[in-house]
C-alpha positions as CSV (number, residue, x, y, z in Angstrom):
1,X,3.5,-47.6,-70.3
2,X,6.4,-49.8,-70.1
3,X,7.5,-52.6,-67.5
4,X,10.0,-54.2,-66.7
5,X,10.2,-57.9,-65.2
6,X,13.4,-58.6,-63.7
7,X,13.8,-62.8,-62.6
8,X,16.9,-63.3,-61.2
9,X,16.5,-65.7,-58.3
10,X,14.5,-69.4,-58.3
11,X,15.1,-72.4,-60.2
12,X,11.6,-73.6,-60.6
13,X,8.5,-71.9,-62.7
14,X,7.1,-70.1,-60.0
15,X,7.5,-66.9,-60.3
16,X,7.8,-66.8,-63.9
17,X,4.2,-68.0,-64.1
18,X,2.8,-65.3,-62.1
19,X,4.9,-63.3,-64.2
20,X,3.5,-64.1,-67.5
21,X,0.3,-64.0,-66.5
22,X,1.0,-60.3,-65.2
23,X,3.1,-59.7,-68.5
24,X,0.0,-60.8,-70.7
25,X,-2.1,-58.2,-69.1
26,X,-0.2,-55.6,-69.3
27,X,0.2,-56.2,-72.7
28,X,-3.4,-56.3,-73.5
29,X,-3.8,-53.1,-72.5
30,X,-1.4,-52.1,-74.1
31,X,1.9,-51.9,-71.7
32,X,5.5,-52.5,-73.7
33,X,6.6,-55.4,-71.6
34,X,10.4,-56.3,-71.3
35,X,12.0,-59.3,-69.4
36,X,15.6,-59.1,-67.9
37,X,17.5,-62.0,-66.3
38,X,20.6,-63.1,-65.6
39,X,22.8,-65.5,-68.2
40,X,21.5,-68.6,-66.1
41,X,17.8,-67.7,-66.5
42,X,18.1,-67.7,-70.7
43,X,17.7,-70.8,-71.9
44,X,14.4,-71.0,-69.3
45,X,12.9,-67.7,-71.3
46,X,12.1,-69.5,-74.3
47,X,8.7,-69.7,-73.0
48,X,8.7,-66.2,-72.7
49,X,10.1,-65.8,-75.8
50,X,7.4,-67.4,-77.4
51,X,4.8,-65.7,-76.1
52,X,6.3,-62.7,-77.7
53,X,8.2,-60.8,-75.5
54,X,11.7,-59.5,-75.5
55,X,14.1,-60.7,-73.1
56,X,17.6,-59.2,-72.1
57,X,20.4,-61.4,-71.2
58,X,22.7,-60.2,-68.5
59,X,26.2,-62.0,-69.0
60,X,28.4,-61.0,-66.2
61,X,27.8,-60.3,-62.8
62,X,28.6,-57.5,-61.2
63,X,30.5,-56.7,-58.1
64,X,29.1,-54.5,-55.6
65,X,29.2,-51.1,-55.8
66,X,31.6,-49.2,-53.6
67,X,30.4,-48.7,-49.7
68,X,28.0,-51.8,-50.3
69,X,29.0,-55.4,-48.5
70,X,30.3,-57.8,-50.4
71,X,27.1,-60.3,-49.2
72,X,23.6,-58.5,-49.8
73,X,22.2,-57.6,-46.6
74,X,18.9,-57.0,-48.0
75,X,16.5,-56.7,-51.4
76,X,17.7,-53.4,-51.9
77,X,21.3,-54.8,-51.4
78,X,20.8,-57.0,-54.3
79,X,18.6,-54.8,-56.6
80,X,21.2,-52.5,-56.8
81,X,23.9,-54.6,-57.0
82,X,22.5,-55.9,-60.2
83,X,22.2,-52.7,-61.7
């Protein structure tokens, strides 16, 4: 199985500690775990990092596809703005 975490949004631990602890589970039985985030979020993975897991970097945003606004409207708005 594989998963992946995506943290884009939040400045403070929050999330990512739920996260982890979801992460490390899912490894333990045995799940390939990946982490994705946006260029802001990078320095913040090191944690994550060191814990053994990869983590993409996303280092440009991009602009919303064709027919979508230009300010997300939704989750699904922004999920699939970020690709």
């Amino acid at each position: 199985m594989r998963i992946l975490i995506v943290w884009c949004h939040g400045g403070n631990w929050g999330h990512v500690s739920r996260q982890l602890a979801f992460a490390r589970h899912a490894a333990a039985i045995g799940a390939e775990v990946l982490w994705a985030v946006p260029a802001s979020k990078a320095r913040a993975m090191a944690a994550v990092r060191a814990r053994g897991f990869r983590v993409l970097v996303r280092t440009a945003d991009q602009a919303p596809p064709p027919g979508r606004p230009a300010t997300p409207r939704s989750y699904a708005d922004i999920l699939i703005r970020q690709g």
